[in-house]
C-alpha positions, 0 to 999 in steps of 0.5 A: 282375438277378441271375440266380439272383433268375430262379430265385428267382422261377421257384421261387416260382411253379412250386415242383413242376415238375421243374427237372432230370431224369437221364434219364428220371427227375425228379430236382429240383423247382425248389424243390429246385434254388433250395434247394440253390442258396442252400445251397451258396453259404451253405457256400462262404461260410462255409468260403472267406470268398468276396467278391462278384465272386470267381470259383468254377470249374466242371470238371463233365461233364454231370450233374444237379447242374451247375445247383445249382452254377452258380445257388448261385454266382451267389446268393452273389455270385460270378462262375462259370468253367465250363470244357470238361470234356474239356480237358487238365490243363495246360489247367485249371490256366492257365484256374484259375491265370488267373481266379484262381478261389478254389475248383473245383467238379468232377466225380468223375474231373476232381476227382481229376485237378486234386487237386494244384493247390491250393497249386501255383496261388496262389488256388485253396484246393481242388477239391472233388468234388461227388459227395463228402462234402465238397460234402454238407457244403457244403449242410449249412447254412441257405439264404444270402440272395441276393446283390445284383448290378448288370447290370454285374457279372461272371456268367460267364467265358467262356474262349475259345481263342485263336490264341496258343494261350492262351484269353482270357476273355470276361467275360460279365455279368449283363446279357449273360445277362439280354439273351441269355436275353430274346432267346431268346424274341423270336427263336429260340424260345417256352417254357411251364412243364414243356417241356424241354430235352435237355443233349447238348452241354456245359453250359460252352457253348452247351447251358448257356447255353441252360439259362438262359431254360429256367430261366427259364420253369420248364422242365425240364432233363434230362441223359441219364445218358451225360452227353453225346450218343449218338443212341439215348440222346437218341431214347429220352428224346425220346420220354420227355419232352415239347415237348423242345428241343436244341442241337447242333452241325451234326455232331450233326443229321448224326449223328442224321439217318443214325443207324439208331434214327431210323428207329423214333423217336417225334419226335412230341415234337420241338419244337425243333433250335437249331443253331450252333457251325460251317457245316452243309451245305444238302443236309444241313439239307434233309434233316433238315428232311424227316425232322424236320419244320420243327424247325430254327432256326439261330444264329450267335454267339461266347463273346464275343455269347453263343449268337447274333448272327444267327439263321435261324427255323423259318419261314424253314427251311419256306419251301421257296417262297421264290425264295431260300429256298436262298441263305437256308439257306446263310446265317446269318440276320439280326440279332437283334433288340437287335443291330446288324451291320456289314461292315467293310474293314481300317479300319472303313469300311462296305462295299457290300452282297455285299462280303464283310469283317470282321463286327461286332457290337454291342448289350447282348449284346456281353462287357465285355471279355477278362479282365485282357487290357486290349490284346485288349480295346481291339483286339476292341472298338475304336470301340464294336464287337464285332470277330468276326474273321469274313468274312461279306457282307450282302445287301438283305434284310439276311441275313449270309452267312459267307464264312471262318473267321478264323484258320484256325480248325478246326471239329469236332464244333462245338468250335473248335480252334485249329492255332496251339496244336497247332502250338506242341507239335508243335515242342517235339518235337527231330525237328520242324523245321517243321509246319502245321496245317489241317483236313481235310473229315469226314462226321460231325465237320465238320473233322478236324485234319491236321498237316504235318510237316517232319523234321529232316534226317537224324532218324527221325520217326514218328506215335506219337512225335507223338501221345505230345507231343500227349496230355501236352499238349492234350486229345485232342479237339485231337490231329492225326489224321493227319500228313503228313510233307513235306519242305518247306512251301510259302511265299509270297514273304514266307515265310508258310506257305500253308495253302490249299495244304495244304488244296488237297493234302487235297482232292486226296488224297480227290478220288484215293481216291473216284476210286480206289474207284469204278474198283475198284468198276467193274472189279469190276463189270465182271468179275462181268458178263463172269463 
């Protein structure tokens, strides 16, 4: 089914509930935001001549309109590309250039930035602001029929980075988002017409994908007028709006538990922290549970199982009486329902229960595949099986326990960095002979990104000249925040950098500051004591 047919009917029945709201204003009934919907996908047909199955992109930050946007894609027939909007420039064009997007429907500030690529990429016709004159003229037309869709057809491509430092995209269809958005309601959570949910996250991820079982049961999907995540922005509307859901990164329940706003906060209209993205820490999830209240479920997924392959529930959060209710925080839950889990050794072979090996998934969740990647396609889903890359261990009662993160992937603020890529642009400086890139435990964002640096014999080198190279490159989000320059690398006996060492070095280095600051605190009080 179509996933704009789901809007259809929710706007049929539950036509003046709020669809969207800025802030704490309602700005769109869902007979508004399914009118608008098969407006613009009339306009986009009418001015591009769109086939079914062409991909639209979407270069939005968070704002009130990016739903009509993603279902009016979606009711004419098209494939939506959302993109992160914080990327680089050189960023979006690959992703355009790659998915061969016919047309680019952005925000104000990033449809000025990606101006100039129609005609530099050979699909792209035009970027389009959607804040503009041009958009306006778009839904000037008559409401478009709905486009037929097969389950098997292509909704949502999903651009997930990649270790060579170029993302693939995870082609997610009608069916994965139609099995996604059911599942939510048998394992993560239930939703009756006019709750809502909070869109902090970035709607071209977790946040928008969760949008969708929302839309689903005729919810209301409000944007804080940040278009992203403030802790007192996101107190205030949650005492605007009632039975309100969020999704966050574990740093995001971090940055909420210690901001000072809580300790005034109404939360009494709290239903729901759905959290995933990267590992939280047990004594933080414990203390959220004694500020919130027992508000939490926890998920474990990938772009290519979208939202989740596990899932902790809220009352597995509140069973402080069970004898392993610690190892189960610690965990990432169990399968969800419609889904099976193994871990595999190198060859696939099962192994025993607490060993830990690859995780992999399967069921009607699982992308079809890595768009025009056929090699990384037949690789991550050899023998039928979602290859997550993960190292987890399951135990007798079935919950997973991730052990490593593949690929030396970096976590922060729930946003997955990849060092390979950084790696890749910190060499094309003259000056560099070799780097390494890892991440560095931090309190609010979960990892920072730390980069080893080996100069050229001889050549002067400094952070700023580094940082220059990042930020005409990579987004900013990805850009190291400190740089260690060594004069070699440790290697093992194959010649493979060790980055356990170089995180070992890290650890260290904070183990002697916190020493360091606690001695100077000592003598401090010792001196104020013989005073």
């Amino acid at each position: 089914m179509n996933q704009a047919a789901i809007l259809r009917k929710t706007a049929k029945s539950h036509s003046a509930l709020t669809a969207v709201s800025a802030g704490e204003r309602p700005y769109q009934s869902y007979a508004e935001l399914a009118g608008r919907a098969a407006r613009l996908a009339d306009g986009l047909a009418r001015r591009f001549r769109l086939a079914a199955g062409e991909r639209v992109a979407i270069a939005m930050k968070n704002c009130p309109s990016y739903l009509e946007v993603l279902y009016g894609i979606w009711h004419g027939g098209q494939a939506a590309v959302p993109i992160n909007a914080k990327l680089h420039a050189n960023e979006f064009a690959y992703i355009l250039e790659n998915s061969g997007a016919r047309v680019c429907l952005a925000t104000a500030e990033l449809a000025e930035q990606l101006a100039d690529l129609p005609g530099k990429l050979p699909a792209l016709q035009a970027v389009i602001d959607c804040e503009g004159a041009d958009y306006r003229r778009l839904l000037a037309g008559d409401a478009a029929p709905l486009a037929d869709a097969a389950p098997t057809d292509l909704a949502w491509l999903f651009y997930t980075s990649g270790t060579t430092g170029r993302p693939k995209g995870a082609m997610l269809t009608h069916r994965n988002l139609m099995a996604m958005t059911t599942n939510y309601y048998a394992d993560v959570d239930s939703i009756a017409p006019g709750d809502c949910m909070i869109h902090c996250a970035p709607m071209s991820h977790g946040s928008g994908l969760y949008a969708l079982p929302h839309v689903a049961k005729a919810a209301n999907n409000v944007i804080p007028d940040s278009g992203g995540y403030e802790p007192p922005e996101a107190l205030a509307l949650l005492a605007r709006w009632p039975n309100t859901t969020f999704f966050f990164a574990p740093t995001m329940i971090t940055r909420l538990i210690n901001a000072p706003a809580l300790r005034e906060a109404d939360t009494r209209h709290l239903k729901t922290i759905v959290y995933g993205g990267a590992p939280m820490y047990v004594q933080d999830m414990l203390r959220a549970l004694d500020l919130l209240g027992p508000k939490l479920v926890q998920i474990f997924g990938q772009g290519e199982s979208p939202m989740q392959i596990t899932y902790l529930p809220k009352a597995m959060h509140a069973d402080r009486a069970h004898p392993r209710f610690l190892a189960r925080l610690a965990s990432a839950g169990i399968a969800r329902t419609d889904v099976e889990i193994r871990v595999c050794d190198a060859e696939d072979r099962d192994l025993p229960l607490g060993e830990p090996g690859e995780v992999l998934v399967r069921g009607d969740v699982v992308m079809a595949g890595y768009w025009q990647n056929p090699k990384a396609t037949a690789e991550t889903l050899r023998g039928g099986w979602l290859h997550t890359g993960d190292v987890g261990s399951l135990d007798a009662e079935g919950f997973l326990t991730l052990m490593d993160r593949s690929k030396d992937m970096i976590i922060s603020g729930g946003t997955n960095i990849y060092p390979r890529e950084i790696e890749e642009v910190l060499l094309r400086h003259p000056a560099v002979l070799e780097c390494s890139v890892v991440g560095r435990p931090h309190a609010d964002w979960g990892e920072e990104v730390v980069a080893f640096i080996v100069p050229r014999p001889g050549q002067g080198l400094a952070p700023a000249d580094l940082d220059g190279l990042c930020l005409d490159q990579i987004a900013r989000f990805k850009r190291p925040k400190d740089y260690k320059f060594v004069d070699a690398l440790p290697k093992n006996n194959y010649g493979k950098i060790l980055k356990t060492e170089l995180r070992r070095r890290l650890q260290e280095e904070a183990g002697r500051a916190v020493f360091n600051v606690q001695s100077a605190a000592s003598s401090g009080a010792e001196g104020r004591s013989s005073a």
